[in-house]
C-alpha angles and dihedrals in degrees: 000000000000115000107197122160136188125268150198096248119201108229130180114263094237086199090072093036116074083223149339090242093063096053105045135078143173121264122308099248094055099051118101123225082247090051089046093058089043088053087049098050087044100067135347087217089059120141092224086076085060100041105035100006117188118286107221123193096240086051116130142140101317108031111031138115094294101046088042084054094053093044087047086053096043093053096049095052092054087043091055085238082124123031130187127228119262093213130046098252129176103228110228101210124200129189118188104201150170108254119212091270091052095257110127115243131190117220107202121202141130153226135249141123120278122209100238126241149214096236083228089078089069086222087110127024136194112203099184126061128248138211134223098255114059082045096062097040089054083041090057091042087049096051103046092044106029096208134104093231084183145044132260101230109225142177132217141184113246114137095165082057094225096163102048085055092047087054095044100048083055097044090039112122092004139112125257112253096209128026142174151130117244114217079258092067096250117140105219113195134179130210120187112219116197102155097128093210090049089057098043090059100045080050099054100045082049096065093067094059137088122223129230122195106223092167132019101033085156093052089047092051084043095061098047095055090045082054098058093044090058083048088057101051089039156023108242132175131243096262093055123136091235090065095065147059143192126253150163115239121206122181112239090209091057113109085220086066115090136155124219114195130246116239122211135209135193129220124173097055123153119219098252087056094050089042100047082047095064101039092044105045095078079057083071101004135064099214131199125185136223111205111198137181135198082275106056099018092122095050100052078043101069091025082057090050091044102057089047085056099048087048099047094059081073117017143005121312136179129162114209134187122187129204117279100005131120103228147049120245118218107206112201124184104213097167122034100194091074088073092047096105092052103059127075109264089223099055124131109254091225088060095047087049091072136089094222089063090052094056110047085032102047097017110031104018098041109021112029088039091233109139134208098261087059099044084055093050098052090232102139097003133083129179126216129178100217124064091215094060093045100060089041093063085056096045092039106016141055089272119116110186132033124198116194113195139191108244118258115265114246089236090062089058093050086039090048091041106053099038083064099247124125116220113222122278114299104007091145139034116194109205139254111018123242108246115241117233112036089101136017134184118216109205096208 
């Protein structure tokens, strides 16, 4: 069901850039706006001048952070900084990373363009929501510079791993064409694959799968409004460049996938929410406690890690530290049916299936008194991706309450996905992120 294609993918000349490593960054919505003035002072050819360009204060319609990106594109093509592929290739892409329990692990995947498609159709599937700004800032970006300068990340079936085996019998034996080691630690590598044969048949196997969308579910959207714009100005043909996008595909059945999960913590908090939490959450929850000092901190630390990971193979379980106190609370759901009146009869069972439900249902909608509306907004809500650092901003910071979650199962995805619901914002965080800027796809 998927129709991809080759393409004649723009890459940086690594003989004009002073490395690959100065010039690339991770996606746009994960870079810090200290993280956005380091990129800058890195390289003046850095990506991040194409993908989150400075904002100044004299900016307006004509001169502003997109129309600076297309004329910086446009000057680093003439210049030959960036330089686009003779041949239409499919990019095999290979990340060697650190897994959860310290083992390296490699994620393979690749890279071609993907015929887009109405969700309606079923063929690709979002399964988390979106909001309205992060759609018309991508939809500004895309139409002054007419170019997907990152990959939609997506996920396909194929337990026989086919694929993998088509892109390493072409990369077998040869040197990366692109290679280089992120500040994470991940070694990134690209490897072009031209064999026509190679890419027929990759093509072919791919058009009986379904896609799900496991990262840039905004650029995706995006790309399907800008579509229908240019459908709108013009009549263009099926083969059109504006019919399609580029995206990374990942096979959901491969051992190097895995997914971490996103925290969360709350600010903004009055004292009778923080107060009707604590002495609320034993109604649904069975709650133990990990007391911890200045002494043994570390090790309650990872027990208490430990324990949210053993319950969480087989119910709901959340960890939680509030503000001021000297332990960590496990929260375990034993019996479901406490939360059922909570939840929305009508929900999908494979949403309520999910911690993340549970948690902005039962904790933040409940019982913290935090809606939906607010939770969308961000207003009294942040997300971090380490659980460190998420309990830090409550014991150092303004932050009051800290949720550590299990990470969602990729079956949930697939389970969330096809049965046409889409889970909260940042229910999964596939690690580790693809790096923006190793290839781009100009659409004319």
């Amino acid at each position: 069901m998927a129709d991809i294609k080759p393409f004649r993918g723009i890459v940086y000349n690594e003989e004009n850039v002073s490395s690959l490593k100065d010039v690339t960054t991770p996606p746009y919505d994960v870079i810090t706006k200290e993280e956005q003035e380091r990129f800058y002072a890195e390289s003046a050819h850095n990506v991040v001048r194409l993908i989150l360009g400075r904002q100044g204060e004299l900016d307006n319609s004509n001169d502003n952070r997109y129309t600076r990106a297309a004329a910086f594109f446009g000057d680093w093509l003439s210049a030959g900084v960036l330089t686009r592929d003779d041949d239409e290739l499919i990019y095999l892409y290979q990340q060697d990373y650190k897994g959860a329990d310290g083992t390296m692990k490699t994620r393979t995947g690749f890279i071609a363009l993907a015929r887009l498609e109405d969700f309606s159709s079923g063929k690709i599937l979002p399964h988390e929501k979106t909001l309205a700004g992060p759609r018309s800032d991508r939809l500004k970006l895309m139409e002054a510079c007419h170019s997907n300068f990152s990959q939609i990340f997506t996920l396909y079936s194929d337990k026989e791993l086919t694929v993998n085996a088509l892109l390493s019998n072409c990369s077998r034996g040869a040197a990366p064409d692109m290679e280089v080691t992120d500040d994470a630690g991940v070694t990134h590598r690209i490897f072009k694959i031209g064999d026509p044969d190679a890419i027929a048949k990759i093509v072919r196997i791919m058009k009986e799968k379904n896609l799900f969308i496991a990262d840039g579910h905004h650029r995706y959207e995006t790309a399907l409004n800008f579509r229908n714009i240019m459908r709108k100005r013009r009549d263009i043909p099926a083969d059109s460049p504006y019919n399609y996008v580029m995206m990374y595909f990942s096979n959901m059945d491969d051992d190097g996938l895995v997914v971490f999960p996103t925290h969360r913590v709350l600010f903004n908090l009055q004292g009778y929410q923080m107060d009707f939490l604590k002495s609320e959450v034993g109604k649904y929850f069975t709650v133990t406690t990990y007391p911890f000092s200045g002494n043994d901190e570390e090790s309650v630390t990872n027990e208490f890690y430990s324990k949210l990971e053993e319950e969480g193979g087989s119910k709901h379980a959340f960890g939680m530290y509030c503000k001021g106190d000297d332990h960590y609370s496990l929260l375990v759901l034993d019996d479901g049916g406490k939360v059922d009146g909570i939840l929305p009869d009508d929900m999908d069972a494979n949403l309520k299936s999910l911690d993340v439900t549970i948690l902005h249902s039962v904790l933040i909608d409940h019982l913290l008194g935090v809606g939906t509306a607010a939770q969308e907004n961000q207003e009294n809500l942040k997300y971090v991706k380490e659980s460190g650092k998420a309990i830090r901003l409550v014991k150092d910071g303004d932050y009051q309450v800290a949720f550590i979650l299990n990470p969602t199962k990729i079956e949930q995805v697939k389970a969330v996905a096809s049965s046409g619901n889409k889970m909260p914002q940042k229910s999964t965080f596939f690690y580790p992120k693809l790096l923006t800027g190793l290839v781009i796809n100009k659409l004319d």
